[in-house]
Backbone bond lengths (Angstrom), bond angles and torsions (degrees), N, CA, C in turn:
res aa  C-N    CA-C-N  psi(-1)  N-CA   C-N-CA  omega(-1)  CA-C   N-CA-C  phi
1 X - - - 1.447 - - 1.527 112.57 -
2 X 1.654 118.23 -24.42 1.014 122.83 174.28 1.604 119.31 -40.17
3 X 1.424 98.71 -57.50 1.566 121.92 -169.96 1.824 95.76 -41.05
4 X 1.360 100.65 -82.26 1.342 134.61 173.77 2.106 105.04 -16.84
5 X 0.818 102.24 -76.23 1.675 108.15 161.01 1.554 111.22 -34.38
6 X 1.196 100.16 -80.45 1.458 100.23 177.42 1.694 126.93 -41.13
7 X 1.276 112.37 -35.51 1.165 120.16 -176.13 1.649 119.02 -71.78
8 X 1.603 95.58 -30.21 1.298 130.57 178.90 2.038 102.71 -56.73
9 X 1.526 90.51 -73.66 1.319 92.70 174.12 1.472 138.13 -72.28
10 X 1.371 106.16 -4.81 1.500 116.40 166.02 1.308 109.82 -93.31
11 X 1.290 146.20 -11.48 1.438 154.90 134.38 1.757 102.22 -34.88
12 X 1.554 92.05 -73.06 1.560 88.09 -174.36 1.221 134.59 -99.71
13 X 1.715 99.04 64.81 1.483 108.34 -172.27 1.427 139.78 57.54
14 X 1.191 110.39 -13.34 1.870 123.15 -150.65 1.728 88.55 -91.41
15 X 0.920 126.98 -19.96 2.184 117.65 162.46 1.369 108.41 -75.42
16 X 1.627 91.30 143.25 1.668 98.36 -175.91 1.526 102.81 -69.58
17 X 1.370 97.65 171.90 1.881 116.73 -164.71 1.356 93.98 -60.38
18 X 1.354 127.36 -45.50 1.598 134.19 -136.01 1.853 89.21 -82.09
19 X 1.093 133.54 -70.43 1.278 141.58 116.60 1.581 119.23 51.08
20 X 1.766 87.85 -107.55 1.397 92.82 -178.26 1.675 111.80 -77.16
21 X 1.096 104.00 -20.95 1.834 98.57 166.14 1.068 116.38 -60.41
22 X 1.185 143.69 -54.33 1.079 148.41 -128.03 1.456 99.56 -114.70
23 X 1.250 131.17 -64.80 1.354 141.38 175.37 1.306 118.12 -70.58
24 X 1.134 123.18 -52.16 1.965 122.91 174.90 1.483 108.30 -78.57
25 X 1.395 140.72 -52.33 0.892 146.77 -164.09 1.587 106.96 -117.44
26 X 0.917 142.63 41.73 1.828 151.73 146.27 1.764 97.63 -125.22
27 X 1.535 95.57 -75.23 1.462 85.29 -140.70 1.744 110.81 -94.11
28 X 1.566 108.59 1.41 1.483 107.51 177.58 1.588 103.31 -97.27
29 X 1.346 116.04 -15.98 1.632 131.68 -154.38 1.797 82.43 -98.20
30 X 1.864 134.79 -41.69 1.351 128.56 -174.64 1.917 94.26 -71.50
31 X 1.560 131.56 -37.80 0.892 129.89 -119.89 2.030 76.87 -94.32
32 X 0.976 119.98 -50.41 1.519 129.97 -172.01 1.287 117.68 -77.53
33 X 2.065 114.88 -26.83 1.552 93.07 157.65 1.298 111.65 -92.56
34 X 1.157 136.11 -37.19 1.262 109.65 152.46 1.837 137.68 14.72
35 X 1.222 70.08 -90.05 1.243 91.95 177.02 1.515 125.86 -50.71
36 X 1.293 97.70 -47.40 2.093 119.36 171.28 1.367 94.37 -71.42
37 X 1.539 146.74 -27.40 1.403 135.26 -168.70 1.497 93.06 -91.14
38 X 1.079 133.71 -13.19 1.513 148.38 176.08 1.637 131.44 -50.87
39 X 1.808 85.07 -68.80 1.444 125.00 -173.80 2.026 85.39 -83.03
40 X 1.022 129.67 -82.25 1.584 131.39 177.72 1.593 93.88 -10.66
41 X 1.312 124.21 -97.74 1.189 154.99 173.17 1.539 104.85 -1.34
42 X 1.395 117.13 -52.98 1.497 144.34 -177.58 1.663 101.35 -71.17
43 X 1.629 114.10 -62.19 1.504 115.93 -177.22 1.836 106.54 -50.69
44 X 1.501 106.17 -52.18 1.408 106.33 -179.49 1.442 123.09 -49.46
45 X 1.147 105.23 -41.30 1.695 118.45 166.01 1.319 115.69 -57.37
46 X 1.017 123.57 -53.02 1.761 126.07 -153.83 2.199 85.58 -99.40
47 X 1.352 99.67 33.49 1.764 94.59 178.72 1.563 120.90 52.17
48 X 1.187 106.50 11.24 1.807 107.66 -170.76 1.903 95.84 -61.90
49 X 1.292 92.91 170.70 2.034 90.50 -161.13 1.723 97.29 -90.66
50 X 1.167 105.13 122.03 1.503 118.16 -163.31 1.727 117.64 -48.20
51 X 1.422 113.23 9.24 1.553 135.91 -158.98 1.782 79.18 -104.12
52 X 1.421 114.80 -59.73 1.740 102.37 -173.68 1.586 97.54 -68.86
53 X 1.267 123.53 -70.45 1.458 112.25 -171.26 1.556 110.88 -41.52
54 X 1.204 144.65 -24.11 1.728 131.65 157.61 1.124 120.10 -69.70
55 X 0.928 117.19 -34.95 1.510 129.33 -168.96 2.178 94.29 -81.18
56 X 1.566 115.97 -43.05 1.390 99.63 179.07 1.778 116.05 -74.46
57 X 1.501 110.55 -9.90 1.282 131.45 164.11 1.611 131.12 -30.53
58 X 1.517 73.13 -83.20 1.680 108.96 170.86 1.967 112.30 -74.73
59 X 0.859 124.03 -1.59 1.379 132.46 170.41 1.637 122.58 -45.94
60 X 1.799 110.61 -42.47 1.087 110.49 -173.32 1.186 118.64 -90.79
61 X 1.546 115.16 6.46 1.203 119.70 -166.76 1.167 126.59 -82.33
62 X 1.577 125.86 -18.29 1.553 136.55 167.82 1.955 89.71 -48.33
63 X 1.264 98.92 -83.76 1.406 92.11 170.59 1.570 153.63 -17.59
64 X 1.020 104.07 -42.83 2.019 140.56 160.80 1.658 89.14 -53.21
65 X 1.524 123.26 -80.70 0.800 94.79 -154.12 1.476 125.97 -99.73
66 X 1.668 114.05 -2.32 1.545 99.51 143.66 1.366 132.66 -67.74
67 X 0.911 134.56 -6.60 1.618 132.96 144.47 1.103 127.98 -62.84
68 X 1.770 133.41 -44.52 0.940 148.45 157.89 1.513 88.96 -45.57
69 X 1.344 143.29 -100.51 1.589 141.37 -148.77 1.304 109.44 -44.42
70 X 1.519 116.68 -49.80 1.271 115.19 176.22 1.256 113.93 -44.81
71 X 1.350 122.24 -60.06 1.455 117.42 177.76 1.426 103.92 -68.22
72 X 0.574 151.81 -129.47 1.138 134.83 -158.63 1.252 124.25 36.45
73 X 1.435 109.92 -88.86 1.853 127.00 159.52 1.966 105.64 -16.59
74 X 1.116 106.74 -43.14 1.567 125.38 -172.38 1.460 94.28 -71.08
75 X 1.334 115.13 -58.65 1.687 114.38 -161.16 1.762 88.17 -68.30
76 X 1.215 131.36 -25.30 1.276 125.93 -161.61 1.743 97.54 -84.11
77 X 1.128 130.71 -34.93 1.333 132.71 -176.61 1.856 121.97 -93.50
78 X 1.516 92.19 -5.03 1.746 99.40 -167.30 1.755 100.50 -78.52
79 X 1.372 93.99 126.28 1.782 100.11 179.51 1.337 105.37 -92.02
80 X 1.073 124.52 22.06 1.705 119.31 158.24 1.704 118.21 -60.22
81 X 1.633 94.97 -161.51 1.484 101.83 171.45 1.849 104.87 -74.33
82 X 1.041 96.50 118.95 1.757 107.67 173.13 1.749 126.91 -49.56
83 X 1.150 104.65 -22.55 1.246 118.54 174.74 1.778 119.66 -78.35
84 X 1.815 100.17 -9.44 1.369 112.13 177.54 1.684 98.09 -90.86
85 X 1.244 96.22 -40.34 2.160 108.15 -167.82 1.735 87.23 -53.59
86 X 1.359 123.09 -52.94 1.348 114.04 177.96 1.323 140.71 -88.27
87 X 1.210 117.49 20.07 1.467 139.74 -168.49 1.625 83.49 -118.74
88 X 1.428 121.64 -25.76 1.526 101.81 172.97 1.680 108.66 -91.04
89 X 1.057 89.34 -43.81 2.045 87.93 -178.69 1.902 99.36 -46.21
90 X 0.961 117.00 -71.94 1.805 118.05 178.86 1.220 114.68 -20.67
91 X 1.797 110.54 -42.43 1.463 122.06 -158.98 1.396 96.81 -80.30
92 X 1.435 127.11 -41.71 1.148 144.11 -156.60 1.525 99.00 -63.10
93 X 1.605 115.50 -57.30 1.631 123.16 -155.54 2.040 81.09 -75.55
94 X 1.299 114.98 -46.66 1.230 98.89 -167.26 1.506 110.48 -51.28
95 X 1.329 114.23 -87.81 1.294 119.55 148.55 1.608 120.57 35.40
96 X 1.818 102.91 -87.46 1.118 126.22 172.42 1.886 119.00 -56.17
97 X 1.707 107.01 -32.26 1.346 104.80 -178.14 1.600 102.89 -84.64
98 X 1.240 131.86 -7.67 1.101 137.72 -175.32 1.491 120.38 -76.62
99 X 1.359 113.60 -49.58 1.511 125.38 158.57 1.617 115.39 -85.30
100 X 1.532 125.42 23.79 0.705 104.96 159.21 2.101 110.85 -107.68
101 X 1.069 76.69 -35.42 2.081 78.91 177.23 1.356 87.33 -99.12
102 X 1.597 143.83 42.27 2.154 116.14 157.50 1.845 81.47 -96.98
């Protein structure tokens, strides 16, 4: 149920910036496309029909971008220096455009 909570509150903003940036959206969001840029990579090789290798591609992306929003929601609520809340949103779209055309 832990998970479930958490997911809850990183949806709705309520995890700090440092947090959901870093942990939901860096390193679990590198760890799963990864992995899908992996398996793709593998289908293309072994001739699999380039419709499954996109399709195992694009897989992590439901994910991407509830993490991406969540943080977000976070950068939108973080009472720090403001210039950090938006140095993450930038990072985020980059980020996000990055796994979407690697």
């Amino acid at each position: 149920m832990k998970v479930f909570a958490s997911l809850k509150a990183l949806w709705l903003g309520q995890l700090p910036l440092q947090e959901a940036f870093w942990r939901y959206t860096i390193t679990y969001d590198l760890i799963l496309n990864l992995a899908a840029t992996m398996a793709a990579l593998t289908l293309v090789l072994t001739e699999a029909p380039i419709i499954l290798a996109a399709i195992v591609h694009f897989l992590p992306l439901p994910y991407s971008l509830f993490a991406a929003t969540g943080t977000w929601r976070s950068a939108d609520r973080y009472e720090g220096n403001p210039s950090l809340a938006s140095t993450a949103k930038i990072a985020i779209i980059i980020w996000i455009g990055f796994w979407l055309f690697f």
